[in-house]
LUMTOR-827581 format. One record per residue: residue number from 0; x, y, z of N, C-alpha, C, O in turn; residue in three letters. Coordinates in nm, 4 decimals, always signed. Last residue first. Layout:
BEGIN
ATOM  sevex        nu        nv        nw       cau       cav       caw        cu        cv        cw        ou        ov        ow  logu
ATOM    NUM         X         Y         Z         X         Y         Z         X         Y         Z         X         Y         Z   ALA
...
This chain:
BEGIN
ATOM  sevex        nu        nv        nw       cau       cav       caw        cu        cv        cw        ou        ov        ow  logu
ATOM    149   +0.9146  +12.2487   +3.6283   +1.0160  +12.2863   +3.6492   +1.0272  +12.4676   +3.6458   +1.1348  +12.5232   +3.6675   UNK
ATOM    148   +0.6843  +12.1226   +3.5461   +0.7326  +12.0743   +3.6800   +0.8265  +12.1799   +3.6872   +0.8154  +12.2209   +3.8027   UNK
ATOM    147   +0.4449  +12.1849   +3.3863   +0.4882  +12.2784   +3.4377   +0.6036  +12.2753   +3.5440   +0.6313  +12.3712   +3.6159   UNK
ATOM    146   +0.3263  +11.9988   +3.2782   +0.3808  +12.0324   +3.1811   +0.4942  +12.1906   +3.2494   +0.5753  +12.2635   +3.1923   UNK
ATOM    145   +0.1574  +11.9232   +3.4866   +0.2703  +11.9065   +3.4956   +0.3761  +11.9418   +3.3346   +0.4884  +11.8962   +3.3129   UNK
ATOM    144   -0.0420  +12.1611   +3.6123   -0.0032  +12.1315   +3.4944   +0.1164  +12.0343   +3.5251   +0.1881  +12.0845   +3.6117   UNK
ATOM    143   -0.2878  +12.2575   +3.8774   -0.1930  +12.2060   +3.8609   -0.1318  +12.1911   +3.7082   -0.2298  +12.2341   +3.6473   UNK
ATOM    142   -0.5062  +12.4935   +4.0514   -0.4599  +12.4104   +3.8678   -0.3006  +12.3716   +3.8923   -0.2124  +12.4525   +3.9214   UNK
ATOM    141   -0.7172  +12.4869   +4.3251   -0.5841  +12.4790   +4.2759   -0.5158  +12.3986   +4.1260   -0.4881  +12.2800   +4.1083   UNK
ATOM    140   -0.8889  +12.6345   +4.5564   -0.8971  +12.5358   +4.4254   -0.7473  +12.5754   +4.3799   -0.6856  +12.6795   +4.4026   UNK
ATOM    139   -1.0689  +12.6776   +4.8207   -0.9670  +12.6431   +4.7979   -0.9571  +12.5801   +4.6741   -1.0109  +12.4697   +4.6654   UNK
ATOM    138   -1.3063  +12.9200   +4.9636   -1.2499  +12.8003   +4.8866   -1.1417  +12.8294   +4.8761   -1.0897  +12.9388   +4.8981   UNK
ATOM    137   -1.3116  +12.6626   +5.1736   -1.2069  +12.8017   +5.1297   -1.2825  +12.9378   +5.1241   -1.3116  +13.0229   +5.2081   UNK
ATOM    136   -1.4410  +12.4238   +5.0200   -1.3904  +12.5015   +5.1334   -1.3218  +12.5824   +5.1327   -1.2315  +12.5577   +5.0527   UNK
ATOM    135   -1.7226  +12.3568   +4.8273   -1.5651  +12.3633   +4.8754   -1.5602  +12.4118   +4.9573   -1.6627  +12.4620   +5.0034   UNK
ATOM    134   -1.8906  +12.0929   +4.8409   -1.8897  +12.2338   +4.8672   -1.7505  +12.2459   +4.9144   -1.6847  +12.1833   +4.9975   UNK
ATOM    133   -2.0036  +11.9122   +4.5315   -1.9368  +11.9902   +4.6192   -2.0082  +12.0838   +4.6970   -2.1151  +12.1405   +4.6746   UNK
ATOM    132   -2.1189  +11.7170   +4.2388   -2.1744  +11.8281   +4.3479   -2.0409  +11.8340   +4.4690   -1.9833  +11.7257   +4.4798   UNK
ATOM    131   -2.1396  +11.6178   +3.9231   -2.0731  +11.6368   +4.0010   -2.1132  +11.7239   +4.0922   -2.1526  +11.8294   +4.0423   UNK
ATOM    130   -2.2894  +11.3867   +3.6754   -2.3098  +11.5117   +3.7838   -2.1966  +11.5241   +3.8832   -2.1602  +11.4154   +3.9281   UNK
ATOM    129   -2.1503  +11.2645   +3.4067   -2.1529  +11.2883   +3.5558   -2.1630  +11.4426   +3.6085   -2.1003  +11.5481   +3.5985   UNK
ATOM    128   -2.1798  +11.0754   +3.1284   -2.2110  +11.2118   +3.1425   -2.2223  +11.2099   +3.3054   -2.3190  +11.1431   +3.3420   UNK
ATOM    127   -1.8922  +10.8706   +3.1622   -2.0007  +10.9007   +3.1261   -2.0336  +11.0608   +3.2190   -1.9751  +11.1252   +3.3061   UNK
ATOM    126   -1.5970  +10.8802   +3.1173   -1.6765  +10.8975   +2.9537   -1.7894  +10.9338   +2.9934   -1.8442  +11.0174   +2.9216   UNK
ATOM    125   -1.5402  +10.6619   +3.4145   -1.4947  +10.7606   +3.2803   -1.5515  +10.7320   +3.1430   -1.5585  +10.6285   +3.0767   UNK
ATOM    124   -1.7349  +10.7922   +3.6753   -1.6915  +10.6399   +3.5514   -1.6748  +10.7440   +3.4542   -1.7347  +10.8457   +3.4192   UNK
ATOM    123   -1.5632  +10.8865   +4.0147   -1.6813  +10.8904   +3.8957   -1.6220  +10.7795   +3.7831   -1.5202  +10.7103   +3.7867   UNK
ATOM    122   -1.3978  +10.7477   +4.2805   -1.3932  +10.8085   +4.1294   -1.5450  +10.8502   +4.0677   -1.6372  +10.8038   +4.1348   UNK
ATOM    121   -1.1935  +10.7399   +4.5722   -1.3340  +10.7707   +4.4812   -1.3269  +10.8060   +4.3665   -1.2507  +10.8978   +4.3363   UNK
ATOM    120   -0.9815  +10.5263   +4.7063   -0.9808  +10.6571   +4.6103   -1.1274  +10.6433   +4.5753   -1.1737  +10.5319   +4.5510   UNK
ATOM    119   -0.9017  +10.4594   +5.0520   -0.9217  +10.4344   +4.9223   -0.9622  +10.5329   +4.8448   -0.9845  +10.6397   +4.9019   UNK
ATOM    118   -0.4947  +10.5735   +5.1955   -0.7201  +10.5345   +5.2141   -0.7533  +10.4816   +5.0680   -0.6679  +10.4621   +4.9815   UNK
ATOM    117   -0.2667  +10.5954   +5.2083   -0.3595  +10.4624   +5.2633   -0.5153  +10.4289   +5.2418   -0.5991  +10.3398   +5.2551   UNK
ATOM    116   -0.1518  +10.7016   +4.9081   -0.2426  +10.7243   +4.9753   -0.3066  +10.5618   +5.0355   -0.3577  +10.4663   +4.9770   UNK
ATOM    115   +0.0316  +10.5962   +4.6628   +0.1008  +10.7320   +4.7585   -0.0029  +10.7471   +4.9073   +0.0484  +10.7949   +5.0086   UNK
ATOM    114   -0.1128  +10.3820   +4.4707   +0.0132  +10.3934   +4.5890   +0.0603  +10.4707   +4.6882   +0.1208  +10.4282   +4.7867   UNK
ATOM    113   -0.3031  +10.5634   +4.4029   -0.3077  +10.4408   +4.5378   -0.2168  +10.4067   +4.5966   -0.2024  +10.3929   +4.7181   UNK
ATOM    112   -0.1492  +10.6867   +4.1913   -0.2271  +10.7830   +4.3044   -0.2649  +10.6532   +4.4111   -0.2354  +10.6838   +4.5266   UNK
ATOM    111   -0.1800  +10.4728   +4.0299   -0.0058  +10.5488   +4.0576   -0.0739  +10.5885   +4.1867   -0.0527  +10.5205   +4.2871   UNK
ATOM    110   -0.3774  +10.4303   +3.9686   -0.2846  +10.2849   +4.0420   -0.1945  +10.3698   +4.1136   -0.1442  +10.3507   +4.2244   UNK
ATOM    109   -0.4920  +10.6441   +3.8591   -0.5171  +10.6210   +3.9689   -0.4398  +10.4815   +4.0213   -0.4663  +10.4441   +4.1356   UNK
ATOM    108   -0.3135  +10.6208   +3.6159   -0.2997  +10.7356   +3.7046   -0.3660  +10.7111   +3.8516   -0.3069  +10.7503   +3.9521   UNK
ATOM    107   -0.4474  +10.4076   +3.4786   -0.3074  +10.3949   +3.5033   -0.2836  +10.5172   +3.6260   -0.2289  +10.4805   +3.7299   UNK
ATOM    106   -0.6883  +10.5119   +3.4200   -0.6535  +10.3738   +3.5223   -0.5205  +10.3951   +3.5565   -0.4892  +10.3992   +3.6754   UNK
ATOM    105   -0.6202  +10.7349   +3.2264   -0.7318  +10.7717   +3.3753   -0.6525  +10.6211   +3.4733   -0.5794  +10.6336   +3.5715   UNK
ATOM    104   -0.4764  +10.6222   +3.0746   -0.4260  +10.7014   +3.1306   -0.4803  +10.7394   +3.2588   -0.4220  +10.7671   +3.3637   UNK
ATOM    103   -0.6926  +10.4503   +2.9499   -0.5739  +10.3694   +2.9710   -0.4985  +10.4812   +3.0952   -0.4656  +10.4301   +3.2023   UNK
ATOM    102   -0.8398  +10.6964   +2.8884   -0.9009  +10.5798   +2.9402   -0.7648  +10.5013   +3.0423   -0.7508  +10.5004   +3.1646   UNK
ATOM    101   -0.7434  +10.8016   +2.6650   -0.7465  +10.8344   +2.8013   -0.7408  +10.7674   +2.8992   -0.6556  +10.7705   +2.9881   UNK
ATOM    100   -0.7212  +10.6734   +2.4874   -0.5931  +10.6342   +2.5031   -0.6203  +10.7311   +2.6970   -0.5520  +10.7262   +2.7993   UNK
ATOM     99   -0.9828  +10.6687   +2.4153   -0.9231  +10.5174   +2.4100   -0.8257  +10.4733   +2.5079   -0.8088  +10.3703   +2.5733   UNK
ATOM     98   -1.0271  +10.9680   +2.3313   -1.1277  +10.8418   +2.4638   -1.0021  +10.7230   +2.5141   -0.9521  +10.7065   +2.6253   UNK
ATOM     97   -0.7281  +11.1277   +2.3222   -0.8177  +11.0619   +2.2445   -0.9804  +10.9677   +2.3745   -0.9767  +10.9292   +2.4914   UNK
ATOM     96   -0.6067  +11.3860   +2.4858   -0.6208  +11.2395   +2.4616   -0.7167  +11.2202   +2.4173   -0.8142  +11.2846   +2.4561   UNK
ATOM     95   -0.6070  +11.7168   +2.4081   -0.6804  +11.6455   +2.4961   -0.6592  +11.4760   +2.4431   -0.7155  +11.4560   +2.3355   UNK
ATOM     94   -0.6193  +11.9211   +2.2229   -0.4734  +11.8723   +2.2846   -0.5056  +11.7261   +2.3944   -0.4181  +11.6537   +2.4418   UNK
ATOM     93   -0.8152  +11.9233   +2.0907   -0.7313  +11.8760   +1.9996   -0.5923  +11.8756   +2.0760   -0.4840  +11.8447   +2.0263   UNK
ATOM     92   -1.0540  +12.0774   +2.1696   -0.9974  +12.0159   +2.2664   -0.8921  +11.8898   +2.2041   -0.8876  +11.7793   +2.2581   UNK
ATOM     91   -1.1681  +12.4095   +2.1570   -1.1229  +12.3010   +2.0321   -1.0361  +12.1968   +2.1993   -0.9825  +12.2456   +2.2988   UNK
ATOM     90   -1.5119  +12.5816   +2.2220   -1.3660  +12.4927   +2.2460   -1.3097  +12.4405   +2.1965   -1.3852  +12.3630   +2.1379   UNK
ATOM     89   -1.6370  +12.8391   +2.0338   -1.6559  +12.7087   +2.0791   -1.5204  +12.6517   +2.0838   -1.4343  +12.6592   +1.9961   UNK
ATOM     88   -1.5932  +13.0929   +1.9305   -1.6887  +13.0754   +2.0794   -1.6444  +12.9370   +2.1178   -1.6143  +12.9187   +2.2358   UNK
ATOM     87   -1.2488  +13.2154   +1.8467   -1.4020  +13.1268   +1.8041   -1.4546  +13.1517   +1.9541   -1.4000  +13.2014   +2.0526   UNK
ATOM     86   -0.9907  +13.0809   +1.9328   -1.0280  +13.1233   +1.8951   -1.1999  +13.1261   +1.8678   -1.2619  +13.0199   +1.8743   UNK
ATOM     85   -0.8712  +12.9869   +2.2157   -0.8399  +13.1358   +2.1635   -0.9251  +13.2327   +2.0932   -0.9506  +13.3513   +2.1141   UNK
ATOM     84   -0.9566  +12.7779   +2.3693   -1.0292  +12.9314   +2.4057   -0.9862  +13.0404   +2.3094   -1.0353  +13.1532   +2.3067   UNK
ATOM     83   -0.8874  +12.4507   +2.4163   -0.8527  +12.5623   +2.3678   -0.9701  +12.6786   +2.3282   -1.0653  +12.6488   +2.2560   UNK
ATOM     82   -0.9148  +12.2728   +2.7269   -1.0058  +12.3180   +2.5964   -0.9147  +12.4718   +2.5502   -0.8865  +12.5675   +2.6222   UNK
ATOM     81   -0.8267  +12.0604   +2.8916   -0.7610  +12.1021   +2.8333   -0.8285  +12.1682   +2.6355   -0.8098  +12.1397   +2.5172   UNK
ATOM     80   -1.0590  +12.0143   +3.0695   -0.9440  +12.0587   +3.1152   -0.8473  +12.1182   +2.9852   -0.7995  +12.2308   +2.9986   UNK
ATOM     79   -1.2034  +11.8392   +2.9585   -1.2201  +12.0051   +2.8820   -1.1405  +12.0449   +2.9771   -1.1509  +12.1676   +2.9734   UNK
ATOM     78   -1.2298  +11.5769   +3.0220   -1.1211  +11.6204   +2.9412   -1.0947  +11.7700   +2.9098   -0.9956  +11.8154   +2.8526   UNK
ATOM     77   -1.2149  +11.4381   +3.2815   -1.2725  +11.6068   +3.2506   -1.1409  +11.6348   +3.1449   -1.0272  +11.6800   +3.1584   UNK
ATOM     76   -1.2660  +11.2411   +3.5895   -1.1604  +11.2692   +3.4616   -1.2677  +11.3875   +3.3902   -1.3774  +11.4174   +3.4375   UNK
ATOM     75   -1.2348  +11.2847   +3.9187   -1.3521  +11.2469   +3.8130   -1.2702  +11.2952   +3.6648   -1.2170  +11.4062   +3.6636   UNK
ATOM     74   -1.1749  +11.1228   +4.2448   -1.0835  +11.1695   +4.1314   -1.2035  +11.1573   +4.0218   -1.2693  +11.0533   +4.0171   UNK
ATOM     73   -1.1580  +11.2284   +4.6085   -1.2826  +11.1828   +4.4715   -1.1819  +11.2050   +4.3187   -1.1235  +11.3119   +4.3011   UNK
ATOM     72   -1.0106  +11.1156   +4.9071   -1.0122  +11.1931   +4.7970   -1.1273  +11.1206   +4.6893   -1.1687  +11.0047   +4.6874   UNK
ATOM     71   -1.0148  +11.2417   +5.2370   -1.0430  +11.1998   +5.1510   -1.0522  +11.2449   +5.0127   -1.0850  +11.3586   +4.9791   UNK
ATOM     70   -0.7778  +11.3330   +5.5305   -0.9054  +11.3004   +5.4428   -0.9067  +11.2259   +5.3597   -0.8262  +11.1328   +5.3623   UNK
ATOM     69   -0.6283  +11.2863   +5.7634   -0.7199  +11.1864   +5.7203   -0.8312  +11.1900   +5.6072   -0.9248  +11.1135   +5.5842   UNK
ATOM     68   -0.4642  +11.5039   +5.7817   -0.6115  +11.5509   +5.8305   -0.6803  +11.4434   +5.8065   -0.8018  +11.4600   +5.8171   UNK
ATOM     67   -0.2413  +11.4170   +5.6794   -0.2159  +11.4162   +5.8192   -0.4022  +11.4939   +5.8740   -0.4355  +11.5227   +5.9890   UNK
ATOM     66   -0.3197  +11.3493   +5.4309   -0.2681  +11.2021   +5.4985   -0.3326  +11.2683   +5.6631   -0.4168  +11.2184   +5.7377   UNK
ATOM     65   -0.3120  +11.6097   +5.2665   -0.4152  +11.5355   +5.3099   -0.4097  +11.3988   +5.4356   -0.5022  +11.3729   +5.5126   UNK
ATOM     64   -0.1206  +11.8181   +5.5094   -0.1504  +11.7553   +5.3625   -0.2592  +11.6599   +5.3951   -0.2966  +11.6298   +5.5085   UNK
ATOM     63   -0.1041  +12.1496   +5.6722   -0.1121  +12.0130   +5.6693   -0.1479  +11.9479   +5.5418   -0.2069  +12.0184   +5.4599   UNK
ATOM     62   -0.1459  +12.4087   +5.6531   +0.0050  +12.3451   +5.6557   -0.0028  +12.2155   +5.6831   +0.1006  +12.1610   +5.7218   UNK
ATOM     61   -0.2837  +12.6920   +5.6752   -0.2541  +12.5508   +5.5287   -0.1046  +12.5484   +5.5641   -0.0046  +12.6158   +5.5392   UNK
ATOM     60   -0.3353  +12.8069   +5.9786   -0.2932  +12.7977   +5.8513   -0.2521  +12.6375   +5.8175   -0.2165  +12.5348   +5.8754   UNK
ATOM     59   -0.4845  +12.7701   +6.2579   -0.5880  +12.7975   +6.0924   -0.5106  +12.8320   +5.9595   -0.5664  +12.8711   +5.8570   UNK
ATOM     58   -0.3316  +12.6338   +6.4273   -0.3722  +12.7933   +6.3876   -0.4698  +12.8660   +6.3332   -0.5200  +12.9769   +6.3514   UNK
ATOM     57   -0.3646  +12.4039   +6.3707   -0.4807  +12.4448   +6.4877   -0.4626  +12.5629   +6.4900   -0.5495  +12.6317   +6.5434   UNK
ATOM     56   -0.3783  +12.3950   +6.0245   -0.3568  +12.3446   +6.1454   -0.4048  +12.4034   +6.2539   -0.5071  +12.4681   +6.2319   UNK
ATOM     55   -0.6154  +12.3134   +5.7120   -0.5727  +12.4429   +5.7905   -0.5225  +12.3272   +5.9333   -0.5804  +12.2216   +5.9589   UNK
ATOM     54   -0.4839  +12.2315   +5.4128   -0.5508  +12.1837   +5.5602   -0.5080  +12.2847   +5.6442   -0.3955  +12.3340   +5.6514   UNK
ATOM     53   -0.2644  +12.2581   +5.1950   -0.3518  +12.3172   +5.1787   -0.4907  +12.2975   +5.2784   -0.5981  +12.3399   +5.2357   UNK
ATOM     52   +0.0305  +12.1181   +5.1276   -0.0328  +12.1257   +5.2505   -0.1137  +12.2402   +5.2352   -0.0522  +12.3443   +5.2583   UNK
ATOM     51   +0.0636  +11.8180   +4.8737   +0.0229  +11.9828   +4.9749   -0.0355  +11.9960   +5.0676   -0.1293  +11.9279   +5.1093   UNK
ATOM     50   +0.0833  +11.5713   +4.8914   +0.2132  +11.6206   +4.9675   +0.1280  +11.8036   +5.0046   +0.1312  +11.8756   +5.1044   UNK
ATOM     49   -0.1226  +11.4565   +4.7480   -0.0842  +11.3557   +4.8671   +0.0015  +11.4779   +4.9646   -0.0100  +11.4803   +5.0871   UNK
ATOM     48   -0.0621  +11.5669   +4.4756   -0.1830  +11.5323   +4.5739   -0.1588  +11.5600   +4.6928   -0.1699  +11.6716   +4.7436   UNK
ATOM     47   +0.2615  +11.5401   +4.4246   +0.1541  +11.7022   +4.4542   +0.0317  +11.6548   +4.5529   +0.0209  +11.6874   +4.6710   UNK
ATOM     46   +0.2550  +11.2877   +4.3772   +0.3034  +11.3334   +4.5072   +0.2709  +11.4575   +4.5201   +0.2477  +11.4961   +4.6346   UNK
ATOM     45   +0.1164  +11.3210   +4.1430   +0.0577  +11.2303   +4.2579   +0.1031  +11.2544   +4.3985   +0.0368  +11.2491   +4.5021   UNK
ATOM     44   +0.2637  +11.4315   +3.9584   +0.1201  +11.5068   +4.0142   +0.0662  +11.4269   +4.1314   -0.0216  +11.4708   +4.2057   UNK
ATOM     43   +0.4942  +11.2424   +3.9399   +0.4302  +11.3810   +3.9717   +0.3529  +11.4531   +4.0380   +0.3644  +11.5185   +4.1417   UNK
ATOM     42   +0.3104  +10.9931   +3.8535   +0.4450  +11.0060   +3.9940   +0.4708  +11.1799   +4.0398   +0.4648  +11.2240   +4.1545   UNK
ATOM     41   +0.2493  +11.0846   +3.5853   +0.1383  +11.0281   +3.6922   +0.2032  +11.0666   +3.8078   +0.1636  +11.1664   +3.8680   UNK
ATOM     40   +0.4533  +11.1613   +3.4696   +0.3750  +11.2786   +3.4990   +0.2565  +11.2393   +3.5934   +0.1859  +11.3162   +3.6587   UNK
ATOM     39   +0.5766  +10.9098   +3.4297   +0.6312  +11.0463   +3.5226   +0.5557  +11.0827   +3.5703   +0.5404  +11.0702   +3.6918   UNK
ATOM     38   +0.3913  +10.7818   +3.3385   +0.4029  +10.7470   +3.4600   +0.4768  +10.8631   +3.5309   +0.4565  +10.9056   +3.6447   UNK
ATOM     37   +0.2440  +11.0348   +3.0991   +0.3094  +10.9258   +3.0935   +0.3595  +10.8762   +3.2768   +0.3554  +10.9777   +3.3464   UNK
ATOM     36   +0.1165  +11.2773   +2.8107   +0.1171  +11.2144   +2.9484   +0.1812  +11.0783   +2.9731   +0.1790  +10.9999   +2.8782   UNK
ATOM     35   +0.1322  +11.2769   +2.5277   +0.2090  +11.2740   +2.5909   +0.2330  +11.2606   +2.7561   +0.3405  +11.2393   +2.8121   UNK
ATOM     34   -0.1691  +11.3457   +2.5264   -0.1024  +11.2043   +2.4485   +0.0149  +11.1812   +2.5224   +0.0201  +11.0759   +2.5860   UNK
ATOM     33   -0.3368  +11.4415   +2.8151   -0.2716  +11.4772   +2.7073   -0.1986  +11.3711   +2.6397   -0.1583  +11.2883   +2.7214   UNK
ATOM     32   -0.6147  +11.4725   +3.0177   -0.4737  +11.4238   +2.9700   -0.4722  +11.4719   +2.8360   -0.5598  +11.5221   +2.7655   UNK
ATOM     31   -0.7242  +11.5856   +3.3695   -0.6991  +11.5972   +3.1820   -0.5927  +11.5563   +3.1391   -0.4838  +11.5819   +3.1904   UNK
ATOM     30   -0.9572  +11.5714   +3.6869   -0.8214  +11.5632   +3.5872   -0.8345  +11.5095   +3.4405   -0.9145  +11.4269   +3.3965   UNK
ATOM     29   -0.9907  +11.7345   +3.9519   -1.0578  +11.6453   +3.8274   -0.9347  +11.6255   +3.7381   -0.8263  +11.6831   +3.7472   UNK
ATOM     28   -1.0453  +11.6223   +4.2757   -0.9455  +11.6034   +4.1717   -1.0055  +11.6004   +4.0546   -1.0706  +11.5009   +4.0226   UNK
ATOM     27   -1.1110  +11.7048   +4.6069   -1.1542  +11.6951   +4.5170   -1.0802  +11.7090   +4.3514   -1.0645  +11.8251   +4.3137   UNK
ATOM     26   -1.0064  +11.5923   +4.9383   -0.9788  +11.6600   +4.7921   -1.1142  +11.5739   +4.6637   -1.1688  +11.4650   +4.6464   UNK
ATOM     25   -1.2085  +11.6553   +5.2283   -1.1101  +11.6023   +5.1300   -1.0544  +11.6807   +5.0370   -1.0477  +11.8036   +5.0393   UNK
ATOM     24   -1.4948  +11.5158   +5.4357   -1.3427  +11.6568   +5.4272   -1.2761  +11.5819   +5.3564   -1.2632  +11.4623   +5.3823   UNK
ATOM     23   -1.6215  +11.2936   +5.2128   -1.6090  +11.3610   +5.3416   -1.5557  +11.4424   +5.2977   -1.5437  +11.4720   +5.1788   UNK
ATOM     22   -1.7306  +11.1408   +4.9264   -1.6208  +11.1443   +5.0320   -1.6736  +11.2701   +5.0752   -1.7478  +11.3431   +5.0094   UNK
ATOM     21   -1.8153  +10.8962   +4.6424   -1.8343  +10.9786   +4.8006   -1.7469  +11.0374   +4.8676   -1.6479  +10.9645   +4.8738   UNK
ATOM     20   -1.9279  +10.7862   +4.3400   -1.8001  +10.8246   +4.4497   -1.8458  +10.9134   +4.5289   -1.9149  +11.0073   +4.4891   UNK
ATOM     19   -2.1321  +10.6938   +4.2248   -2.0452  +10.6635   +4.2000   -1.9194  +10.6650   +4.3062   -1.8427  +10.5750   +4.3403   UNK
ATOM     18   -2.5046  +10.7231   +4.2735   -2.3613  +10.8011   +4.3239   -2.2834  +10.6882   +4.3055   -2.3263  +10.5815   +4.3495   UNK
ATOM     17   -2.6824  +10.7720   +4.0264   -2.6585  +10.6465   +4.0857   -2.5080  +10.7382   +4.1500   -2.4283  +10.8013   +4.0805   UNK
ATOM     16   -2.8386  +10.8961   +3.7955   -2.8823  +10.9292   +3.9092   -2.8287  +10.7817   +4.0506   -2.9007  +10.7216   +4.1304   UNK
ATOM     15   -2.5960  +10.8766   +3.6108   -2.7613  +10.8139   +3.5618   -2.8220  +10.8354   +3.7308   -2.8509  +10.7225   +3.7702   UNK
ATOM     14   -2.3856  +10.9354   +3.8115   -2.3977  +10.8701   +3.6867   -2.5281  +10.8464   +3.6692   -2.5672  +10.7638   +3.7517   UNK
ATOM     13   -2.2311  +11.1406   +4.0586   -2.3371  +11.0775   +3.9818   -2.3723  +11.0326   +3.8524   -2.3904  +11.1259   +3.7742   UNK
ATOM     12   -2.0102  +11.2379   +4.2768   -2.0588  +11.2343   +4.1879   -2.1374  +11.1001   +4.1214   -2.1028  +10.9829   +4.1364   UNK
ATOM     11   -1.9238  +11.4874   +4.5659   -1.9850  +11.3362   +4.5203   -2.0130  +11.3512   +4.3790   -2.0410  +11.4649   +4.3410   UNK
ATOM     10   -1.8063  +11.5897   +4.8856   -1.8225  +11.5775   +4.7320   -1.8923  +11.4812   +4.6559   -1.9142  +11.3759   +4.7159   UNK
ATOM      9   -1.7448  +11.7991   +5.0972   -1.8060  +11.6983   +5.0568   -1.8155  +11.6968   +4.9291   -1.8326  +11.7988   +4.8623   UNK
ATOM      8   -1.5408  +12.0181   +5.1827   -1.6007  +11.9798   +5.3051   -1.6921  +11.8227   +5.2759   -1.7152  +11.7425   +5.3664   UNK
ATOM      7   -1.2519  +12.0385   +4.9785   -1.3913  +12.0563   +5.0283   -1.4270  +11.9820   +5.0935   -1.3753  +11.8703   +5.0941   UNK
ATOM      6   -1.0376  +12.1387   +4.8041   -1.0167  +12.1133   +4.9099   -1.2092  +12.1230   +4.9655   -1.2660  +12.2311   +4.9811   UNK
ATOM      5   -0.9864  +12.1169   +4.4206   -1.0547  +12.1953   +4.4923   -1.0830  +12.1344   +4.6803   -1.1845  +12.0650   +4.6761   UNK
ATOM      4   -0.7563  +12.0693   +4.1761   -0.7794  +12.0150   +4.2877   -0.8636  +12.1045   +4.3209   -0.8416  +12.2077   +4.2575   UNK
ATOM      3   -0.7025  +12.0307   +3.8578   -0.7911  +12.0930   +3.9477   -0.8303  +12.0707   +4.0963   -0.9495  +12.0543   +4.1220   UNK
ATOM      2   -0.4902  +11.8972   +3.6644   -0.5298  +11.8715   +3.7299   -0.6084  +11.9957   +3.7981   -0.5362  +12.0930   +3.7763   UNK
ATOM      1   -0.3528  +11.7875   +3.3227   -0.4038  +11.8864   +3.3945   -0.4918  +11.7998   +3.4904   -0.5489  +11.6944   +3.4623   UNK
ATOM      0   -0.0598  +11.6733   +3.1442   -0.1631  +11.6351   +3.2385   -0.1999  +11.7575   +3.3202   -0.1151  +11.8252   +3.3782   UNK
């Protein structure tokens, strides 16, 4: 499971010219699966969310997590998270979950991610073609892997 967090001032995304998900100061999440993804790796990356402290405090250093700045989060799935580059011009994305089994993985991941967070979650709709707009802050962007916990 790949993740992209980017920390921004607003975000939103769009389906057929229809906003899907909104949010304020927040996180911004896209995220990629893999067959082998699984509740671990949901429970994982979820307490990553929720737990960095990438919010500036009244110093102006990243030391607060999302909870304690009240923000908000947008989660939009993006399978080319996991696009292979070696060879060729064009991406091979043969590590990437199938639609079917994503799908199951996108829902399942955001139940996990509701649990850890009082507020509610924004999403875009998974599969369809979505505009996505920001402005980060920082910026601030951050690749997560949990293929990487250890």
């Amino acid at each position: 499971m790949r993740i992209i967090i980017q920390r921004v001032q607003h975000a939103s995304v769009k389906v057929e010219n229809n906003i899907t998900g909104k949010i304020n100061h927040g996180l911004l999440v896209l995220v990629g699966f893999e067959p082998d993804d699984n509740k671990e790796d949901f429970e994982w990356i979820s307490k990553k969310i929720v737990q960095l402290r990438i919010f500036g405090d009244d110093n102006g250093v990243m030391n607060l997590d999302i909870k304690q700045v009240n923000g908000e989060i947008l989660v939009v799935s993006q399978f080319t998270l996991h696009a292979a580059t070696k060879k060729g011009n064009r991406p091979s994305y043969i590590r990437a979950s199938k639609p079917e089994e994503a799908k199951i993985q996108y829902n399942t991941f955001l139940n996990v991610l509701k649990n850890h967070i009082d507020s509610d979650i924004q999403t875009g709709i998974f599969g369809a073609d979505m505009k996505v707009e920001l402005l980060n802050d920082g910026p601030v962007t951050i690749f997560i892997d949990s293929r990487n916990k250890e």
